[in-house]
Structures are given as C-alpha cells and as structure tokens.
C-alpha positions in Angstrom: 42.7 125.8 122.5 44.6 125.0 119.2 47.2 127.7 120.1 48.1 125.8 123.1 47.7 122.3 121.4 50.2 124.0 119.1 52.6 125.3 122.0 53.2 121.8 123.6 53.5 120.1 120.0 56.5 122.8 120.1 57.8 122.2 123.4 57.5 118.3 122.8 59.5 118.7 119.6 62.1 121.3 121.1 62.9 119.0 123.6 63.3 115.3 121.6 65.2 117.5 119.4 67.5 118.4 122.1 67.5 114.7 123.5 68.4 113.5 120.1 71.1 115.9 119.5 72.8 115.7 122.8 75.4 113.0 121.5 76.4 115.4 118.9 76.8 118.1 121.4 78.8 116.0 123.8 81.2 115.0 121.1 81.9 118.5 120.3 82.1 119.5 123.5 84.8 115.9 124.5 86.7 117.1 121.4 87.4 120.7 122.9 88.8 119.2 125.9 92.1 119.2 127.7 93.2 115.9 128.2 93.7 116.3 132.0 90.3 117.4 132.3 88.5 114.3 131.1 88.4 113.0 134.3 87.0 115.1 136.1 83.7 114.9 138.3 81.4 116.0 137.8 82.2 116.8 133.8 82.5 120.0 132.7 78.8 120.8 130.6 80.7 123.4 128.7 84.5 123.3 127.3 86.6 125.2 130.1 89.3 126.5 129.2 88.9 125.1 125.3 91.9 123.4 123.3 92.5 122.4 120.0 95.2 119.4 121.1 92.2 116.5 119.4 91.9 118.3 116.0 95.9 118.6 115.8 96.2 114.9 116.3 93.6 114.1 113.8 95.6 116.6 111.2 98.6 114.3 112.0 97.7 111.3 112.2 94.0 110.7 110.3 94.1 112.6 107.7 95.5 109.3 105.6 92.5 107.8 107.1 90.4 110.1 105.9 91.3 109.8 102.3 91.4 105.9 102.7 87.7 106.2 103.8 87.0 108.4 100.9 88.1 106.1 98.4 86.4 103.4 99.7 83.1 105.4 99.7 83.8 106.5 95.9 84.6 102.6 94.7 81.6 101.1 96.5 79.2 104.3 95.3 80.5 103.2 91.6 80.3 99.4 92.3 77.1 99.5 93.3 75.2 101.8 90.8 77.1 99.7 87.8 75.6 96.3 89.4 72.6 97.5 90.8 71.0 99.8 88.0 71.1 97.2 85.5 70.0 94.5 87.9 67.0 96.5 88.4 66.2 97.7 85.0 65.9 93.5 83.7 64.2 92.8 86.9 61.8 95.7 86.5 61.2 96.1 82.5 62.6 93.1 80.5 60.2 90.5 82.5 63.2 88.5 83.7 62.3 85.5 85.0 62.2 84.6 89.0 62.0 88.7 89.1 59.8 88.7 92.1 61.8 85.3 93.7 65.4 87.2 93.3 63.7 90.7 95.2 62.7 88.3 97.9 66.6 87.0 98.4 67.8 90.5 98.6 65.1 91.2 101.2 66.6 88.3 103.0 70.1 89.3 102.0 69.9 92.3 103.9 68.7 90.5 107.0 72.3 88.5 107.2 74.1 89.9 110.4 77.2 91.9 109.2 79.1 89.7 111.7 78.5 86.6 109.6 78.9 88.0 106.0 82.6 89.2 107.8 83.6 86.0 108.8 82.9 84.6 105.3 84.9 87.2 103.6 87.4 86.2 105.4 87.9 82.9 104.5 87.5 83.8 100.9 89.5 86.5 101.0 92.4 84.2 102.9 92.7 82.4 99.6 92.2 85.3 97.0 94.8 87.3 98.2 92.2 90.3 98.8 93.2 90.0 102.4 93.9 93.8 104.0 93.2 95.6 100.7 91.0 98.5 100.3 89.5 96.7 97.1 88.7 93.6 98.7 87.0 96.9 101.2 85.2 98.0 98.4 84.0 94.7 97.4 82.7 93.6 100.5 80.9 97.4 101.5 79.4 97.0 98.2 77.5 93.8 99.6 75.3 95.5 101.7 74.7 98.5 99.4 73.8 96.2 96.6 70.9 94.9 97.6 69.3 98.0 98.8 70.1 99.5 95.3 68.4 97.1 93.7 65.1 97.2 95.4 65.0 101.0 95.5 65.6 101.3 91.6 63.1 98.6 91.0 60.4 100.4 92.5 61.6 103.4 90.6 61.6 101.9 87.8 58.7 99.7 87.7 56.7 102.9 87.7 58.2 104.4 84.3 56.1 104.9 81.6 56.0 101.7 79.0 54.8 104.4 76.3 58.4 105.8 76.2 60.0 102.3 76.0 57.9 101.3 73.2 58.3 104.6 71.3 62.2 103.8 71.8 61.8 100.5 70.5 60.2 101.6 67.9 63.2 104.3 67.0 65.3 100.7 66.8 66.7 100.9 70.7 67.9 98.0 71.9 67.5 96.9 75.4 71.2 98.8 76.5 70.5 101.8 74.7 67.4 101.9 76.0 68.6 101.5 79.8 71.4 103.9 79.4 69.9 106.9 77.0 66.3 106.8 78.7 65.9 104.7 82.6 69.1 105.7 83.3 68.5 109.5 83.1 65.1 109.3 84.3 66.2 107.3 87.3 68.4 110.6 88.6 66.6 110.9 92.1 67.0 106.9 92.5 70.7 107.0 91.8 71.6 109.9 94.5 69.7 108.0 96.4 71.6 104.7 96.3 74.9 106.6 96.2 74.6 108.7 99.5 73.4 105.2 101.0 76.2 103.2 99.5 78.6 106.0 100.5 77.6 106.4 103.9 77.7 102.9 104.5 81.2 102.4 103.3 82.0 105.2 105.2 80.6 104.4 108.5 81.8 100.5 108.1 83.9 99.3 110.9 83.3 95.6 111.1 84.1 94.9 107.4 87.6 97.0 108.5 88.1 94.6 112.1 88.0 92.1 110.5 89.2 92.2 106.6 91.8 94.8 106.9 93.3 95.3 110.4 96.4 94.9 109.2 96.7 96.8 106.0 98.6 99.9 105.6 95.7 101.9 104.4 93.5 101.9 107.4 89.9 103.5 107.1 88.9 106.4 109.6 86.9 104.0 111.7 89.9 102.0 112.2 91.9 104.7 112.8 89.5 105.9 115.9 89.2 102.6 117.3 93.8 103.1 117.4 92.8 105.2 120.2 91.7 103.2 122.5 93.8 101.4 124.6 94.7 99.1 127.5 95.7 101.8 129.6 94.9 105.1 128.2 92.3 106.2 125.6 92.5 109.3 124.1 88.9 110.5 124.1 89.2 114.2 122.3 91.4 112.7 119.8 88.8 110.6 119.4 85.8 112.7 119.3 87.3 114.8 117.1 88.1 112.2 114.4 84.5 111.9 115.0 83.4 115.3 114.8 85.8 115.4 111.4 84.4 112.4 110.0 80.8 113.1 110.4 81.2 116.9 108.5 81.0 114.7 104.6 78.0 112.6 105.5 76.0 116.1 107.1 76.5 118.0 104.2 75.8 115.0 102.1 72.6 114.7 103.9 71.9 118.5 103.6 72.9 118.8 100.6 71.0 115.5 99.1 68.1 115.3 101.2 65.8 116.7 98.4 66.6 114.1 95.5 66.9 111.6 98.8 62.8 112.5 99.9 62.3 111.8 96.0 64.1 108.5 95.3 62.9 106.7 98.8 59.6 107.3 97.8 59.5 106.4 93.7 57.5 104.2 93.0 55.0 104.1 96.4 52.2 105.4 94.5 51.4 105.1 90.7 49.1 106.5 88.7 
C-alpha cells in the first residue's frame, strides 16, 4: 500500500512538473525554428529541420540590451542593500520610533500596482531630467526591491543576539560600527537574498522600461523583445531566443543561490 501511495505521489509530481515546464520547453523549441515554419498547422512538437537564425539576431542586435539590463540589475542590487540594510537595522535594534507603523507602509507599499507607481515617475521624472536614463531605471526598480529588503532583513535581524550588541557596546562600538563590523556580516544569507530579488526584478522589469525609457538609447532586454513585435510581422524565434538568453543569469542565479535564498526567506520565522 505505501509503495503505491508513493508511485502516484511520483506520477502526480512527474506530470505538474512537466505541465509547469512546458513554456520553457516551447520557448526553446520556438527559438530553434525557421521562420517560414512558424505558421504552420499543426506546430511542429519538435524543431524540424533546427536553425540558429533567432540566436544570430540576438548576437546582433541584443547583446547591447543585455549589458543595459545588466547594469540596471547591478545599480538597483547596490541601491537597495545601501538603503535597505540600514533601514532595517534602526528599525530592528535601535528602537526607532513608529518601527512597527513604517513596516506596515512598506506592506502597503508593495501592494501599489506597478502601473500607478509608473505613471508617477513619469511626471517626476518629466521635470528632473531623469527621463529615458538608465539611472532614473535604477531609481525607480529599486522602489519595489526596497521595501521587500527591508522587511526581510528586519526579521533577520530582529532575531540576532542582543548579547553580542551589548558586548560591542561595551568594547566602545557605536551604532555604525556596530551595523557594519557585526549585523552586517551576520546578515550574509539576508543580503543574497535581497540581491537576487532586487536583481531579478530589475532584470525582469518591463513596465518601468514602457514607460520611463522608451525612448532612450540604452534600451533594457525587455524592451528590446518587445522591438520585435510588430504591426505586420513578429519575429517569434528572435524573440524566444532573447528569451531563452535572458532567462540563463537568473537560472543560474537561482541554482546557484538557492541555498543562502532557503536561509534568508526563512530568518527570523522561528526564534529561540
């Protein structure tokens, strides 16, 4: 009996595996394809007759995009660990006043539609001069990572020991040294964390792009995919190759991270 519970819990999982991964297959399998076969009917399930035509475009012509994305990922990664850590550590360990008040607008912060935050950026941005810039990008990814990073590091932090911040006091730490030669380091797991996030958001962003920087020289990838698309014709392996392309960072971000990412989701869920 618990052999063949144990065979359908396999099946069950071997097939919502396969359901879930489908998309991924499809796009590999859309990227392989000659153009004049896109259209046919019924699809082919397997590349016939396989080309390379979508991966030479996106050599030629995304590769800027590509490097545009990855700089916007890097600023908003460094933007929002240098706002958020500290944030956290006078929310979590120097009693700051309205603490638990300024947790509950960041909850509600991240509830804002991304639609709405765009359309204010806009005007702002209009009148700043940060219009179609990959700062004002960087600025305005970091919004939504922000938030997130400080909730995640002050449940991390909430749960460090106050033995060690007393013994640093004692020792003649101030606050800063403290946060920087002790939380900071302790806090490893909870900043991967909040990087990968902040990084795969920037990454990933594409109405931030419509609508801040759709006319700016440096394009990110997800603008440069949504170039493909037109009135008449859209180029669907170019663009599920850019895709295949852009997703290899974020996998072996994931794969690579996904140990210190188990860890600093679930700091500070249970204390001793």
């Amino acid at each position: 009996m618990t052999a063949r519970r144990s065979w359908w819990k396999l099946a069950l999982g071997v097939i919502f595996t396969a359901l879930m991964l489908f998309p991924v297959y499809w796009m590999v399998n859309v990227s392989l394809t000659r153009t004049q076969d896109l259209r046919l009917s019924p699809p082919h399930i397997f590349p016939v007759n396989p080309t390379l035509e979508g991966f030479e475009a996106v050599i030629r012509q995304q590769l800027p995009n590509l490097g545009t994305s990855l700089l916007i990922g890097l600023g908003c990664v460094v933007l929002t660990v240098v706002i958020a850590a500290p944030a956290a550590y006078a929310i979590a360990l120097l009693n700051l006043r309205g603490g638990r008040t300024l947790n509950f607008i960041l909850l509600v912060a991240q509830m804002i539609p991304g639609v709405v935050m765009a359309m204010g950026f806009y005007a702002i941005y209009v009148r700043a001069g940060l219009l179609n810039s990959v700062w004002g990008l960087i600025l305005a990814d970091s919004t939504i990572a922000v938030p997130f990073g400080v909730l995640l590091f002050t449940a991390f932090m909430s749960g460090l020991p106050r033995e060690l911040l007393q013994a640093a006091k004692v020792d003649g730490a101030n606050a800063w040294r403290t946060f920087v030669s002790i939380v900071l380091p302790m806090s490893r797991n909870s900043v991967l964390t909040v990087s990968l996030f902040a990084f795969l958001w920037a990454w990933s962003d594409f109405i931030f792009a419509s609508t801040l920087a759709r006319n700016s020289e440096l394009r990110p990838v997800t603008l440069g995919i949504y170039a493909y698309i037109g009135n008449n014709t859209t180029q669907w392996n170019a663009i599920m190759a850019t895709a295949v392309v852009a997703s290899i960072p974020a996998a072996i971000l994931l794969v690579v991270a996904q140990r210190y990412v188990a860890a600093g989701v679930t700091a500070g869920a249970v204390k001793d």
